[in-house]
ZAMARGU-4260 file (C-alpha; in steps of 0.2 Angstrom, whole numbers, plus 5000, padded with zeros to 4 digits):
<rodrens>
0) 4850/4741/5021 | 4862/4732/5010 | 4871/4716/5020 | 4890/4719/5019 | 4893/4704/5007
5) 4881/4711/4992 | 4889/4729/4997 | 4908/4721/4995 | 4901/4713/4978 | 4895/4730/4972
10) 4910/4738/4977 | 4919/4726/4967 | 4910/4726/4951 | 4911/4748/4953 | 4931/4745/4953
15) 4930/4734/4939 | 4919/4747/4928 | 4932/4761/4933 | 4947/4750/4930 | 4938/4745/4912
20) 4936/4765/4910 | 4953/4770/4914 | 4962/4756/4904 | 4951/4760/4888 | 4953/4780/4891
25) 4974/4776/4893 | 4973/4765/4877 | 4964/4776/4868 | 4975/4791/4869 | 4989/4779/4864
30) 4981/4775/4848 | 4978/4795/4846 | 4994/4799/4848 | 5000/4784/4836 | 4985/4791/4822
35) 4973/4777/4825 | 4954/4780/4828 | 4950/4772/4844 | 4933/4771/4842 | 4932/4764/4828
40) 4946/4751/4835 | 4937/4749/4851 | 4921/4741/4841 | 4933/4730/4832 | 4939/4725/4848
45) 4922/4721/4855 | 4907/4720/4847 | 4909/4706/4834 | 4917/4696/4848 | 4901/4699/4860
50) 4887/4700/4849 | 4890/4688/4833 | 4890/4669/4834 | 4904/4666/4826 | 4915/4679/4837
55) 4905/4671/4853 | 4911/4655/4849 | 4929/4660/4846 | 4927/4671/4862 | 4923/4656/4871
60) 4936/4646/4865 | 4949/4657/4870 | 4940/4658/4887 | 4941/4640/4890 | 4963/4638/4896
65) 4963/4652/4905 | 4947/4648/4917 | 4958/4634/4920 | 4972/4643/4926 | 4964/4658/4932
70) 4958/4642/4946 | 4975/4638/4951 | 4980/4657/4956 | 4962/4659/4963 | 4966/4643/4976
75) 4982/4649/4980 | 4977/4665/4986 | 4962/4658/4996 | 4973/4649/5003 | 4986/4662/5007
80) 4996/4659/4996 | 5004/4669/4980 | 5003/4653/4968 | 5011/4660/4950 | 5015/4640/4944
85) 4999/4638/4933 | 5010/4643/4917 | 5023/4627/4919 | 5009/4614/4927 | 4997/4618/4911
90) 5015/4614/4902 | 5016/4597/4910 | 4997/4594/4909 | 4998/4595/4889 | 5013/4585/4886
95) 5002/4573/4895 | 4989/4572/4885 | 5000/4575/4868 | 5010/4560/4870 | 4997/4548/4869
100) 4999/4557/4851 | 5015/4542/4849 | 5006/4526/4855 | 4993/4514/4851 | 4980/4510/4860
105) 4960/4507/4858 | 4950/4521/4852 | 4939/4524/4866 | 4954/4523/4879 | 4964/4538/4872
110) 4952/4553/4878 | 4950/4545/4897 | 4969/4541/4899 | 4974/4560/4892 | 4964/4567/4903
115) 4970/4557/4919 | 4989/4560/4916 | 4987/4576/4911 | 4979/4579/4929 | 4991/4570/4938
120) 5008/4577/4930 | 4998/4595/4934 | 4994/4589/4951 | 5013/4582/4953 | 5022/4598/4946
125) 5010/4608/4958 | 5013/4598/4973 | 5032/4599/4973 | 5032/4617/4975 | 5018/4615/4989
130) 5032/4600/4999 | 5045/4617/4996 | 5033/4628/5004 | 5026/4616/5017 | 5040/4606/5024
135) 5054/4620/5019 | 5048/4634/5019 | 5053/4638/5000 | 5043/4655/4995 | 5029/4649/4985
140) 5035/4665/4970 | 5051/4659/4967 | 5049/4639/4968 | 5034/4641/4956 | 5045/4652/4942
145) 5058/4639/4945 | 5047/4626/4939 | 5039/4635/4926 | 5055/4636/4917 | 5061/4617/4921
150) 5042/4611/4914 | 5047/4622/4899 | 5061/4614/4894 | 5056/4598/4899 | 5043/4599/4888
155) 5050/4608/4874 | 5064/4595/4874 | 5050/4581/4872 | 5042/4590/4860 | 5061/4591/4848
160) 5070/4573/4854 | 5055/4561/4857 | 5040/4565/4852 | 5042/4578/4835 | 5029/4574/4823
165) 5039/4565/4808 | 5030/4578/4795 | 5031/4595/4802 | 5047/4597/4813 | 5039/4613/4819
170) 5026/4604/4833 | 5025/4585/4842 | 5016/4572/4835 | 4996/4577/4837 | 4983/4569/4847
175) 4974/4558/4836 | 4960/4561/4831 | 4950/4547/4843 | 4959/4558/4858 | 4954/4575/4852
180) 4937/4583/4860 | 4923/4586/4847 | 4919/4604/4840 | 4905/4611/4846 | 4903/4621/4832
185) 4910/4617/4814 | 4922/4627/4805 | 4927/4635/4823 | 4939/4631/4838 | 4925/4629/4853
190) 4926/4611/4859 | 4920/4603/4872 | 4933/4610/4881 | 4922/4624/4886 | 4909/4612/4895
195) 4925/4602/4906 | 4933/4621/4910 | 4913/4626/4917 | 4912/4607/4927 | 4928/4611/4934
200) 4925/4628/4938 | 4908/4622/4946 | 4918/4607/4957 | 4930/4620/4961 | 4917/4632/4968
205) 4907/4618/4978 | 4925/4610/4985 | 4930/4627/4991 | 4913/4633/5000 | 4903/4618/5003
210) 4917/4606/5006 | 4928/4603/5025 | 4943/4605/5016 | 4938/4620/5008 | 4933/4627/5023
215) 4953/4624/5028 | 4959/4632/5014 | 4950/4649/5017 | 4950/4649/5032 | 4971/4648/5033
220) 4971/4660/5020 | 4961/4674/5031 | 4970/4670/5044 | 4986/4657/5046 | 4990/4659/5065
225) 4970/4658/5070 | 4969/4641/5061 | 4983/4633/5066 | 4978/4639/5086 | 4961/4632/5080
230) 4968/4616/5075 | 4970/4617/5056 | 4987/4609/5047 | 4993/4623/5039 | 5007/4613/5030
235) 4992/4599/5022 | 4982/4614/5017 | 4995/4620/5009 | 4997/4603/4999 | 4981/4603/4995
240) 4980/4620/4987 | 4995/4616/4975 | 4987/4599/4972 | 4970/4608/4962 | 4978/4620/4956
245) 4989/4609/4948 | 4975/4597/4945 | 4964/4615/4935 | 4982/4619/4927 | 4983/4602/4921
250) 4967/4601/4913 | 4971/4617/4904 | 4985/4607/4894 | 4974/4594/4890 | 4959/4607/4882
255) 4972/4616/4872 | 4980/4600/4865 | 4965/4589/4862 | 4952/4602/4860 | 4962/4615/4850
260) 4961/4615/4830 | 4972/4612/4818 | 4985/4606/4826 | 4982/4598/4841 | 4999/4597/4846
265) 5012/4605/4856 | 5020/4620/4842 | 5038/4625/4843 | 5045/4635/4858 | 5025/4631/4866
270) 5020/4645/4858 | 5003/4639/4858 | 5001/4636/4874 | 5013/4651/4883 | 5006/4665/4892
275) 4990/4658/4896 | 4994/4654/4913 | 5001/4671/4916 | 4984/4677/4908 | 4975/4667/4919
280) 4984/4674/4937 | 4978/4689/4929 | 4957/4683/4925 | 4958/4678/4943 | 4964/4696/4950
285) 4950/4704/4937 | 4935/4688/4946 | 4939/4694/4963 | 4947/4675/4965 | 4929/4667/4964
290) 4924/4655/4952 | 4912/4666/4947 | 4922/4682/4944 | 4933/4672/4936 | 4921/4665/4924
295) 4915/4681/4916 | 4932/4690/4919 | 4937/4677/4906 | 4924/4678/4894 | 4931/4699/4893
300) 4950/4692/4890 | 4943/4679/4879 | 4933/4694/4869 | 4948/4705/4868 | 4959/4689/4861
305) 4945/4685/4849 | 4942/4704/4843 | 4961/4708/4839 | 4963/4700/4823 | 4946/4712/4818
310) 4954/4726/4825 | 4969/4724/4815 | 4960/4719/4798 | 4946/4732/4799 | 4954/4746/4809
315) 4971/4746/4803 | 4979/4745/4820 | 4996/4737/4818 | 4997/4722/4831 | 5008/4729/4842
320) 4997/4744/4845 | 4982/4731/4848 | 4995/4721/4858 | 4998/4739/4868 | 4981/4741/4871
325) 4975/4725/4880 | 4990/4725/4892 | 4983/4744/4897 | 4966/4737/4897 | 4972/4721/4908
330) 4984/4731/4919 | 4971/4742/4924 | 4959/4728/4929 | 4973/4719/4937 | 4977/4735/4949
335) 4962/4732/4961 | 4964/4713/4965 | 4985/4717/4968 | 4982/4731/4978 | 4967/4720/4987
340) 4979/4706/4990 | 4994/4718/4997 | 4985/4727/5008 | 4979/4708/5017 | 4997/4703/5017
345) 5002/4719/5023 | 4988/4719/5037 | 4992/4705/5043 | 4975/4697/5038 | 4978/4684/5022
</rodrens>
């Protein structure tokens, strides 16, 4: 007989093939009723990003941020909590690696040094939602969007008043090139962002399930009034699940400003950079908010990223039909975590 964990993880991945099935199945009326072959679209979508190098590599780099961010929801919500901040703590992370972009400093310091501050300005940005929540009881949804907003124009202002690259006013000054992360592959965008997103994901999933701390965090997100009878700080757990996923969130800047060709920089209205925490609070609903989950539920969104341009070059589907399309996909995916994460809250067990 199957042990009730290997039968939750089954029922898990069956929801996930239903939700893919469903998703595809609303998408694809869409495009017949718009006069679009779906599947012909569909292959477009998929198949060159899954099973050709260059579409793997591309696939992989659009994966990297949002395994980043995807981590930040994920601890919140072991920890009980409904962390949406990822999108404004990313922000913050890569104005801290950017700016190094404006000053001089030995070669081999810049790459350490982007990487420290864009942690700790993640880390700060995520723990001053976690003093709201802990120590005055500020819902963790509203502070979080608050800041979002506040990082954004922080960083957006940075990025037009003090550090806007002297050539192209449209973007900040870029992280030079002894700061920016090596391709792994020429002529493509994988760096080695994608090997810092995976030891991340790994440290994540040994501090959560092999670590006393992470015991804390699940165990106050299963059940907050048992762990604090049983002797658990409920407010320092919550510190410490805003801390990483600030930390994760502000190592997702710093990939996609050092590790992100051509550019390297911070683009006007951070349209390089927005939306993918959002998509990662979406990966993390898809992984079941596991690191592993969240792994290969990011490899799919990074596919379908990677596959749009082919499906609007060699299917003909305008972008906003393909843009249509993902969000059916990526709604119906998203349905069973929500609903999983309401029906806790609702039953009292979180």
């Amino acid at each position: 007989m199957l042990d009730g964990r290997l039968k939750e993880y089954l029922t898990g991945f069956a929801e996930v093939v239903v939700a893919i099935v469903a998703g595809m199945l609303i998408g694809g009326l869409v495009m017949v009723i718009g006069g679009y072959n779906p599947v012909d679209a569909y292959y477009q979508l998929f198949v060159p990003s899954l099973t050709t190098g260059y579409g793997l590599e591309m696939t992989l780099s659009f994966a990297t941020p949002i395994i980043l961010t995807a981590l930040t929801f994920a601890v919140g919500v072991r920890a009980g909590l409904f962390n949406i901040g990822a999108e404004g703590q990313m922000y913050m992370g890569a104005l801290g690696a950017v700016i190094f972009g404006a000053i001089t400093l030995p070669s081999i310091l810049y790459l350490p040094l982007e990487f420290i501050v864009a942690a700790v300005l993640g880390m700060i940005w995520g723990v001053i939602a976690g003093i709201l929540k802990a120590y005055r009881g500020v819902n963790e949804v509203v502070s979080t969007i608050m800041l979002n907003w506040i990082a954004y124009w922080i960083v957006e202002s940075m990025r037009v008043y003090v550090i806007p690259n002297p050539v192209d006013a449209s973007k900040t000054v870029s992280v030079p090139p002894a700061g920016r992360l090596p391709l792994l592959v020429e002529g493509t965008e994988l760096s080695a962002a994608i090997i810092i997103s995976i030891l991340v994901l790994i440290f994540t999933y040994f501090l959560l399930w092999k670590t006393a701390i992470g015991y804390e965090i699940r165990a106050v997100g299963y059940n907050p009034l048992a762990s604090r009878y049983a002797g658990i700080n409920v407010r320092r757990v919550a510190l410490y699940s805003f801390i990483i996923g600030g930390f994760t969130a502000g190592i997702a800047g710093f990939c996609e400003v050092a590790g992100r060709p051509p550019s390297y920089a911070i683009t006007t209205g951070l349209s390089n950079l927005m939306g993918l925490g959002f998509d990662g609070l979406t990966v993390s609903l898809i992984g079941y908010n596991h690191p592993i989950g969240i792994l290969l539920a990011s490899i799919f969104i990074g596919a379908m990223k990677a596959g749009s341009r082919n499906m609007q070059i060699y299917a003909r589907v305008p972008l906003e039909m393909v843009q249509t399309v993902q969000g059916l996909i990526i709604i119906a995916l998203s349905i069973p975590g929500l609903l999983r994460i309401i029906s806790r809250r609702i039953g009292g067990v979180r």
